[in-house]
C-alpha positions in Angstrom: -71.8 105.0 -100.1 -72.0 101.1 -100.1 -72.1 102.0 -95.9 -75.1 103.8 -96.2 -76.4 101.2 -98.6 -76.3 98.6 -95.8 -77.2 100.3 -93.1 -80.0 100.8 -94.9 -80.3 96.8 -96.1 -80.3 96.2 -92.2 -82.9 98.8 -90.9 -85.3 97.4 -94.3 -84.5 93.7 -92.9 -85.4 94.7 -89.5 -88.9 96.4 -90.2 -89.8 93.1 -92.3 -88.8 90.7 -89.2 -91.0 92.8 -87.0 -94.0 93.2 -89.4 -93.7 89.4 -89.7 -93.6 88.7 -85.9 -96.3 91.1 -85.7 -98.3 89.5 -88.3 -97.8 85.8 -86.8 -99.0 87.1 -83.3 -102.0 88.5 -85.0 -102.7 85.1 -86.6 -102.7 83.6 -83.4 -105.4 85.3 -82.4 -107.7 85.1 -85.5 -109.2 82.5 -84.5 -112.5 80.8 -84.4 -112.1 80.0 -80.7 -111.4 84.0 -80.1 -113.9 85.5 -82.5 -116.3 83.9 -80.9 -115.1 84.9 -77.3 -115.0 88.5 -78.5 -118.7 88.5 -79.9 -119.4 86.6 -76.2 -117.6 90.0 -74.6 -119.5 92.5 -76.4 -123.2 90.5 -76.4 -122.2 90.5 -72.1 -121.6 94.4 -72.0 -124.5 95.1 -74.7 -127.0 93.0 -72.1 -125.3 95.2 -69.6 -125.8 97.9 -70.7 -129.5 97.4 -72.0 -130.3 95.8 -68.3 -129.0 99.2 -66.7 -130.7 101.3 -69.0 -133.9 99.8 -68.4 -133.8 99.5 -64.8 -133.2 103.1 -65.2 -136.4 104.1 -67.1 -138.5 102.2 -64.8 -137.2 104.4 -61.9 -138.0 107.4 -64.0 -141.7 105.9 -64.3 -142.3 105.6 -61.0 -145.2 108.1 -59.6 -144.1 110.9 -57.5 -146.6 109.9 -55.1 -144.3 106.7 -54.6 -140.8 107.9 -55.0 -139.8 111.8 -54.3 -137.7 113.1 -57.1 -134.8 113.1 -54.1 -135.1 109.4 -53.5 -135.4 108.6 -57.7 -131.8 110.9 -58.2 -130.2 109.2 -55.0 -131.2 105.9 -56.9 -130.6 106.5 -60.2 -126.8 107.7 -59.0 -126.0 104.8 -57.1 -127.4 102.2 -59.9 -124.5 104.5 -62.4 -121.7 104.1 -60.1 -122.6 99.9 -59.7 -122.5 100.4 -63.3 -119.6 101.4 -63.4 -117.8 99.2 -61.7 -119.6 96.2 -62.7 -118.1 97.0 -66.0 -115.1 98.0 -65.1 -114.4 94.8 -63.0 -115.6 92.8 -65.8 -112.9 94.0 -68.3 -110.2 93.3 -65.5 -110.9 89.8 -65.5 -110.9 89.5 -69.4 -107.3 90.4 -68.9 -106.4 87.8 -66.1 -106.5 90.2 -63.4 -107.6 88.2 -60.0 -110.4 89.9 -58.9 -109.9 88.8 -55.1 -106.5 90.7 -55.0 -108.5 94.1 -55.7 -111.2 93.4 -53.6 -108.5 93.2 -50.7 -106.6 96.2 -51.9 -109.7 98.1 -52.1 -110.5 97.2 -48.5 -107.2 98.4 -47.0 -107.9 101.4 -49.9 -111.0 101.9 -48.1 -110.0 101.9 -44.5 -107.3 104.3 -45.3 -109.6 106.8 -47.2 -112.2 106.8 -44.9 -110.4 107.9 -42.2 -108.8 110.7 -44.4 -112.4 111.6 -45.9 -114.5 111.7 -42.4 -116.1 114.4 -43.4 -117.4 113.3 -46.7 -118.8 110.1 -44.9 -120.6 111.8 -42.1 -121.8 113.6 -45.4 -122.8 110.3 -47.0 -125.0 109.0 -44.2 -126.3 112.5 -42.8 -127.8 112.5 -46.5 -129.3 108.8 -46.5 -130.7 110.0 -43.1 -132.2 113.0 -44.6 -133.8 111.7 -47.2 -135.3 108.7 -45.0 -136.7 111.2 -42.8 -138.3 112.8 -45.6 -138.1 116.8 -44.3 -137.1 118.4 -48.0 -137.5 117.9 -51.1 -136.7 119.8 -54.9 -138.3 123.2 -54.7 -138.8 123.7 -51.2 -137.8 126.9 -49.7 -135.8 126.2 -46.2 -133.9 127.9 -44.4 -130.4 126.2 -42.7 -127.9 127.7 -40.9 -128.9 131.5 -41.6 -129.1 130.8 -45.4 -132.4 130.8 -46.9 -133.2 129.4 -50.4 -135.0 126.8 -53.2 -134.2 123.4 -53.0 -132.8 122.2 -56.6 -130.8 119.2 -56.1 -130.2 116.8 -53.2 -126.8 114.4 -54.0 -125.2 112.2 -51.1 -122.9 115.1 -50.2 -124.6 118.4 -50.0 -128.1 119.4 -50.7 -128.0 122.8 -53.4 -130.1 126.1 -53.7 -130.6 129.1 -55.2 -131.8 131.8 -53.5 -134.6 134.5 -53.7 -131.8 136.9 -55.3 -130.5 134.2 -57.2 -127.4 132.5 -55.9 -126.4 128.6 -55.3 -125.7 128.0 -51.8 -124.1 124.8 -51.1 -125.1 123.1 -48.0 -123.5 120.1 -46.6 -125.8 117.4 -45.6 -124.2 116.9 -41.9 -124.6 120.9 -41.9 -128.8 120.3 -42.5 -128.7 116.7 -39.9 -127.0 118.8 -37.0 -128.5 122.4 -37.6 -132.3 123.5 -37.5 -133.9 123.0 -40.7 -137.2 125.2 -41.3 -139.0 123.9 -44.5 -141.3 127.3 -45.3 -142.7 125.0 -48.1 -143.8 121.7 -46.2 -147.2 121.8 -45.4 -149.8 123.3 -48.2 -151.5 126.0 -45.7 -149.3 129.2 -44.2 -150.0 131.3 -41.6 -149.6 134.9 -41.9 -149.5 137.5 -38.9 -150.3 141.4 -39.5 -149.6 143.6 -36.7 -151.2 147.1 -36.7 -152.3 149.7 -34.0 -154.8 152.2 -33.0 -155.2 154.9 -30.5 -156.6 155.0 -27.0 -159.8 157.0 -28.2 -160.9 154.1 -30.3 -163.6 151.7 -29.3 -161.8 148.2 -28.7 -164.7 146.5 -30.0 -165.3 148.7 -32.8 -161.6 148.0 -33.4 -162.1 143.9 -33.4 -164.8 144.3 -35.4 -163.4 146.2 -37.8 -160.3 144.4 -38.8 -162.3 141.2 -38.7 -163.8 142.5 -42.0 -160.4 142.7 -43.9 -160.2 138.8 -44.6 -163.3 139.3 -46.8 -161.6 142.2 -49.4 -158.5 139.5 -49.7 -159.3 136.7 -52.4 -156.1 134.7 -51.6 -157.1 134.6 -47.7 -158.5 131.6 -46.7 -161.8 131.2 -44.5 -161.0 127.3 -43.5 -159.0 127.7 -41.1 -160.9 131.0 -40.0 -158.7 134.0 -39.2 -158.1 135.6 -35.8 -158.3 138.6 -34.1 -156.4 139.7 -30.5 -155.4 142.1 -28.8 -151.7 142.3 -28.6 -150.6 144.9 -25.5 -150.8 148.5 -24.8 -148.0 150.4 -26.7 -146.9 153.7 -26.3 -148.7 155.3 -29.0 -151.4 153.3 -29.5 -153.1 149.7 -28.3 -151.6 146.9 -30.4 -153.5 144.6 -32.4 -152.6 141.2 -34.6 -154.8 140.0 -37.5 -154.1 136.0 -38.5 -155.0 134.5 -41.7 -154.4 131.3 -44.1 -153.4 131.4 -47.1 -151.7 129.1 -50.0 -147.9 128.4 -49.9 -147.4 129.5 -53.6 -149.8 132.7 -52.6 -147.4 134.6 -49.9 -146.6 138.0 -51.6 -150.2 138.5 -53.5 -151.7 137.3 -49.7 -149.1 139.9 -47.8 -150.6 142.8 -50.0 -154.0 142.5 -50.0 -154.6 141.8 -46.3 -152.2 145.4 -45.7 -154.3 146.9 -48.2 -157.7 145.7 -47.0 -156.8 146.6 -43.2 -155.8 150.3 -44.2 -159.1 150.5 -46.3 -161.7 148.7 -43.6 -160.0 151.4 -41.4 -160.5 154.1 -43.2 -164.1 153.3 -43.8 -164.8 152.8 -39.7 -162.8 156.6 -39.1 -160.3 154.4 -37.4 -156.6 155.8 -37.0 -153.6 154.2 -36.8 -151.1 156.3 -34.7 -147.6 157.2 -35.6 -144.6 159.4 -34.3 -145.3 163.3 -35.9 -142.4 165.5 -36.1 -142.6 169.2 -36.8 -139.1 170.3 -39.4 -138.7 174.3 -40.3 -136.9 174.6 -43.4 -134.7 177.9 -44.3 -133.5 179.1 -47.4 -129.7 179.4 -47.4 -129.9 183.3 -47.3 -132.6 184.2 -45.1 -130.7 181.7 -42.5 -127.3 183.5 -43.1 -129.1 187.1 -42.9 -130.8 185.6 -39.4 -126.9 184.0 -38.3 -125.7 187.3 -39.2 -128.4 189.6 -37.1 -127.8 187.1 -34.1 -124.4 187.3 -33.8 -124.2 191.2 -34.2 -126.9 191.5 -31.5 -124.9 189.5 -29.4 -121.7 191.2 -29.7 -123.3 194.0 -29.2 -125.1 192.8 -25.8 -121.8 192.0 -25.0 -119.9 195.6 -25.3 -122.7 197.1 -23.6 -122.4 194.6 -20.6 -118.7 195.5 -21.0 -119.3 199.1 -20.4 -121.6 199.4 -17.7 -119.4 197.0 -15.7 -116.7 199.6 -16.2 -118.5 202.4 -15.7 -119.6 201.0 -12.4 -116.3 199.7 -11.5 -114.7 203.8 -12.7 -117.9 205.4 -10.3 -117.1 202.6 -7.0 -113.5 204.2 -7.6 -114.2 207.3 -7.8 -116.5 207.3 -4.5 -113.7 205.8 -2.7 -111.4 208.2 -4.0 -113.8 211.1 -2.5 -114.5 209.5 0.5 -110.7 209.2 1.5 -110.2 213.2 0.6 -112.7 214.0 2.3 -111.8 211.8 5.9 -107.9 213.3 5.0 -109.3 216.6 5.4 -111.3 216.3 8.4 -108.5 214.6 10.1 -106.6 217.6 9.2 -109.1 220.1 10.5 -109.0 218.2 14.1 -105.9 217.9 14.0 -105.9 222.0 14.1 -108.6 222.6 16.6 -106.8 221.0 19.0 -103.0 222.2 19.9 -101.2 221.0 22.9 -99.1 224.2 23.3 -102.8 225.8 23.8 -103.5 224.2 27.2 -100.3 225.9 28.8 
């Protein structure tokens, strides 16, 4: 008992020399000269951060006429990172970290990792290239590398879409620099080309002057640029024909429909066909074509016995003939043979 007693004596002594040493280290740094380093630390990272966030909003304010929403996100990304590591760096040194040491372990750092991450910096600078040259930007529909979708975000790596069903494709910048980009949604003004036919006994003029009309029944086809009318071969059915018009960007599928409705109906008004393949199909009911099987294959068999037959009666009336001839050349051998008698002569 008196054991436990002061082991216990010794374990309370100990806790009260550390609390003590811990309290006497504290004091040390409760001081005037430290309280007012500590309100200098957090007045330096709340100017930081107020600086940062208003360098920020003005980025935000700037027209889009000025700066694309691809340049303002590739912006406001790198100003977070320096950020970042503005603060971070600043911390370091409150702690007596030389800052020259890390700047020359993050250069070796960053010779080793950018040859293990080529990839990712032929990324980087394919996407400062990209968006220098200006060729995309959020909500454009492109088309790279067989994939075809909206532009929604453009980072330093890869440049993201949905597409028209509805799935994010991720496309690496390098991919976009080295590849053929096609940017549907660059210019304001699309083309749109409609190819139809009619046959030989049509009029070619009548015909141009006929599907000239169907601009004028479509209100999302433009007149400025004018559409066109050609003449696009002689087919096999028919002589080919290709209608051009304008339209807005945002106006494709309502444009599409009208023009293929208004060039079947100024068609139909001018008695004007459009040729196609015709093919004649006789449909039978499942009995009447078993009955008809049925009656086909009995004829047949029975064309068949009676062929059968005749050949065999020919074959039995040949062998009878021959059977009659050779009787009846036995028994006028014999006959000769008893007209004449050598024993006669003497």
């Amino acid at each position: 008992m008196d054991d436990i007693t002061e082991a216990g004596g010794h374990a309370v002594s100990a806790f009260n020399e550390a609390l003590a040493s811990f309290l006497a280290w504290a004091k040390s740094f409760v001081t005037w000269d430290n309280f007012f380093k500590l309100i200098g630390i957090l007045l330096i990272l709340l100017a930081m951060t107020i600086i940062y966030k208003l360098i920020v909003r003005a980025v935000k304010r700037v027209p889009e006429k000025k700066l694309s929403p691809q340049r303002s996100i590739l912006i406001l990304k790198f100003l977070k990172y320096c950020f970042y590591v503005a603060l971070i760096m600043f911390i370091l040194s409150l702690f007596g970290i030389k800052l020259s040491a890390i700047w020359g372990a993050a250069g070796v750092a960053g010779i080793a990792i950018a040859f293990a991450a080529q990839t990712s910096v032929s990324n980087i600078i394919s996407g400062i290239f990209m968006v220098a040259e200006k060729a995309l930007k959020i909500g454009d529909l492109i088309n790279v590398a067989g994939e075809t979708g909206i532009v929604d975000t453009i980072d330093l790596l890869s440049v993201k879409v949905h597409t028209l069903d509805n799935q994010m494709i991720r496309i690496p910048n390098s991919t976009i620099i080295n590849s053929t980009l096609r940017n549907t949604s660059y210019f304001t003004k699309r083309r749109l080309d409609v190819k139809v036919s009619v046959s030989y006994e049509t009029d070619m003029q009548t015909a141009l002057d006929t599907l000239a009309k169907a601009p004028k029944y479509c209100k999302c086809d433009l007149q400025d640029p004018a559409p066109l009318v050609w003449f696009d071969g002689f087919g096999d059915s028919g002589i080919n024909m290709t209608l051009a018009v304008w339209f807005k960007k945002d106006d494709f599928l309502s444009a599409k429909n009208q023009t293929f409705v208004a060039i079947k109906r100024v068609f139909d008004e001018a008695g004007i066909d459009i040729p196609y393949n015709k093919l004649d199909v006789k449909v039978y009911d499942s009995e009447s074509q078993f009955i008809a099987g049925t009656l086909a294959k009995t004829k047949s068999a029975a064309e068949r016995k009676s062929k059968a037959a005749s050949a065999s009666s020919s074959k039995k009336s040949a062998a009878k003939g021959r059977a009659k001839s050779r009787t009846t050349r036995e028994a006028i051998e014999s006959e000769s043979a008893k007209e004449y008698d050598p024993d006669d002569e003497h």
